[in-house]
C-alpha positions as CSV (number, residue, x, y, z in Angstrom):
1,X,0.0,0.0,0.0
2,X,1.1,3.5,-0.9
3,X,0.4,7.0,-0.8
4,X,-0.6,8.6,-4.4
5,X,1.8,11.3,-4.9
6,X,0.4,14.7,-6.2
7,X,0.8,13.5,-9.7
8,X,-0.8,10.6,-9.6
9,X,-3.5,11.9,-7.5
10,X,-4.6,14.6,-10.2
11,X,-4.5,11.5,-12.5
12,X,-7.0,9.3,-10.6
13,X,-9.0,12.8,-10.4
14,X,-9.4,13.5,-13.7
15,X,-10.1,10.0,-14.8
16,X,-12.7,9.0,-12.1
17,X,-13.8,12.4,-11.0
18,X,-12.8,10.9,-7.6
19,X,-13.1,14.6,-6.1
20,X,-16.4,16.7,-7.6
21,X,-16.2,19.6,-7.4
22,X,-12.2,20.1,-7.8
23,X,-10.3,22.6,-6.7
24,X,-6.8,23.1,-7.7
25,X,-5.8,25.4,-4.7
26,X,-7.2,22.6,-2.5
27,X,-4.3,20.3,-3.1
28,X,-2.2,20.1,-0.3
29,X,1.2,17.8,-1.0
30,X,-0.4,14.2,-1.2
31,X,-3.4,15.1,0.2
32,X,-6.7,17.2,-0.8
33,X,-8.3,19.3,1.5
34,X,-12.1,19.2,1.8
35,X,-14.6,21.5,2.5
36,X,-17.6,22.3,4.7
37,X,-21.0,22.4,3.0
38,X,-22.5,24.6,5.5
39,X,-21.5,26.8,8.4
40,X,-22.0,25.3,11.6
41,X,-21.1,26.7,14.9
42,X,-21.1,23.8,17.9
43,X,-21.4,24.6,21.1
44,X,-18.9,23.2,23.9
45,X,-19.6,19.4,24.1
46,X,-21.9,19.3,21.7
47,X,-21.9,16.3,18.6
48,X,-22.4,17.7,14.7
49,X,-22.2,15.8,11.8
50,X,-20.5,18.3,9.1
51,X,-21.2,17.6,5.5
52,X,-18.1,17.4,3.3
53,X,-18.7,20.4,0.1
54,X,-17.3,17.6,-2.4
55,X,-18.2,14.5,-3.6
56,X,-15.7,11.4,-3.1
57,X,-15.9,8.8,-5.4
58,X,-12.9,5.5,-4.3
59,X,-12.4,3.5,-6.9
60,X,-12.0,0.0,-6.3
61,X,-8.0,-0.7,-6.2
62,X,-7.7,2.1,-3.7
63,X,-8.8,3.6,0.0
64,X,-9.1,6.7,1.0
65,X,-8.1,7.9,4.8
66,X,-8.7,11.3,6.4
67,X,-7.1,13.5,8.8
68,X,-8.6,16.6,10.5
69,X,-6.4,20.0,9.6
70,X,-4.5,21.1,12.9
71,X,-6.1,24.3,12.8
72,X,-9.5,22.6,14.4
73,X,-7.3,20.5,16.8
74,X,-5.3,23.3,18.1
75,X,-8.8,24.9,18.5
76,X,-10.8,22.1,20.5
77,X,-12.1,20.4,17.7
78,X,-12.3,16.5,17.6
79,X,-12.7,14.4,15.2
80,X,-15.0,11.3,15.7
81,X,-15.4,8.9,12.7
82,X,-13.2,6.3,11.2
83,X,-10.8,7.9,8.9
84,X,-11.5,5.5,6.1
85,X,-13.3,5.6,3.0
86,X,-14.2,2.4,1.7
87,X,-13.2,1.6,-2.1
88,X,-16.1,2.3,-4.1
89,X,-17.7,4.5,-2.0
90,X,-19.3,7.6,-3.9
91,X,-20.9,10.5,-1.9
92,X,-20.2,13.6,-0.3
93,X,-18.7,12.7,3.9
94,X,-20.2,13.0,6.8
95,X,-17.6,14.4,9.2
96,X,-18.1,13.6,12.7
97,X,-17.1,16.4,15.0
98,X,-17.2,17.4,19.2
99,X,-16.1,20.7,20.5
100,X,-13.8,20.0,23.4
101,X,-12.3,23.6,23.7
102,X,-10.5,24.5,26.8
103,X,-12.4,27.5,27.2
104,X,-15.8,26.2,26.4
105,X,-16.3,29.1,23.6
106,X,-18.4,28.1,20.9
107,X,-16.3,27.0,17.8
108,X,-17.9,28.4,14.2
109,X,-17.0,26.4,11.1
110,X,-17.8,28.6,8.2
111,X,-19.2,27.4,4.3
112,X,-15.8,26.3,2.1
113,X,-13.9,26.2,5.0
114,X,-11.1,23.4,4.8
115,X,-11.6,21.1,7.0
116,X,-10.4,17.3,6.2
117,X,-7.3,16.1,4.2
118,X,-8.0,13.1,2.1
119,X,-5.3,10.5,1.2
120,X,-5.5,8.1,-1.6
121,X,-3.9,4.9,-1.0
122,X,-3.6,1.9,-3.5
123,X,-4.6,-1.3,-2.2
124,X,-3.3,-5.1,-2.5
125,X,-5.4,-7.7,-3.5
126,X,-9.4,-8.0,-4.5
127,X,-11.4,-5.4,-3.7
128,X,-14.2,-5.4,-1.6
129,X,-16.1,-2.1,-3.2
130,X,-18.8,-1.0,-0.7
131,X,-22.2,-1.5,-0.9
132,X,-23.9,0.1,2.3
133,X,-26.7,2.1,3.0
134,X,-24.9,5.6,2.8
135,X,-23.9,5.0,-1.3
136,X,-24.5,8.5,-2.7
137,X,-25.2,10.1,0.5
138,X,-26.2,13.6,0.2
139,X,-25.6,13.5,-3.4
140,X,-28.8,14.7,-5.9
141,X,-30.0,12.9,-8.6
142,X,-28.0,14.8,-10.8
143,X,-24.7,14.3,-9.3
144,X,-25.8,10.2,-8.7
145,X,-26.0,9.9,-12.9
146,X,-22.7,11.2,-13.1
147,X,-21.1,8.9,-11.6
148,X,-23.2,5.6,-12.9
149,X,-20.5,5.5,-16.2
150,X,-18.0,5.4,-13.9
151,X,-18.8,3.0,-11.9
């Protein structure tokens, strides 16, 4: 298993639209950086789900694993979900968050902010592509028939 480089990651992007929409700017060394959908603020202790802005599509011969960006550490922030995304998984994330600041403040996560690197990693052996319940999660109809060639 290996980390795509910067190179080959735009390759697997253009070819499987594996990030929708895509950002240039967003590319961050071997990683992309996601986006929040829509501005949440959580209040201390309190659980949101945020909605990633872009649509992931992993295609079968890889994974894909996430990592919060320090910033929201540094501020209180902390990440909840696995940070794995299943090959063949299409849909926009659901990015599991708690505010555990030190100063109980409320913590405001604003539209397009970047929130979540994403890592493509190649894979050995068969693929297992998923096929659970949250397929083309938050995704329209629209987007969904995009990605049917594809898959």
């Amino acid at each position: 298993m290996c980390v795509l480089g910067k190179d080959k990651l735009l390759e697997l992007i253009e070819k499987y639209r594996c990030i929708y929409p895509f950002d240039l700017n967003l590319l961050d060394g071997d990683s992309y950086v996601l986006t929040v959908k829509n501005e949440t603020t959580l209040q201390y202790l309190e659980h949101r789900n945020l909605i990633s802005n872009e649509i992931v599509f992993t295609p079968p011969g890889y994974v894909a694993h996430l990592t919060a960006k320090s910033k929201y550490g540094r501020a209180g922030l902390s990440f909840l979900n696995a940070a794995k995304v299943h090959s063949g998984f299409v849909g926009r994330l659901a990015l599991e968050l708690v505010n555990l600041s030190n100063d109980r403040s409320p913590i405001t996560i604003k539209r397009g902010d970047p929130l979540m690197h994403i890592e493509f990693i190649t894979r050995i052996g068969e693929p297992s592509p998923y096929i659970g319940e949250y397929q083309f999660q938050y995704m329209t109809d629209e987007e969904i028939r995009m990605y049917i060639p594809i898959l």
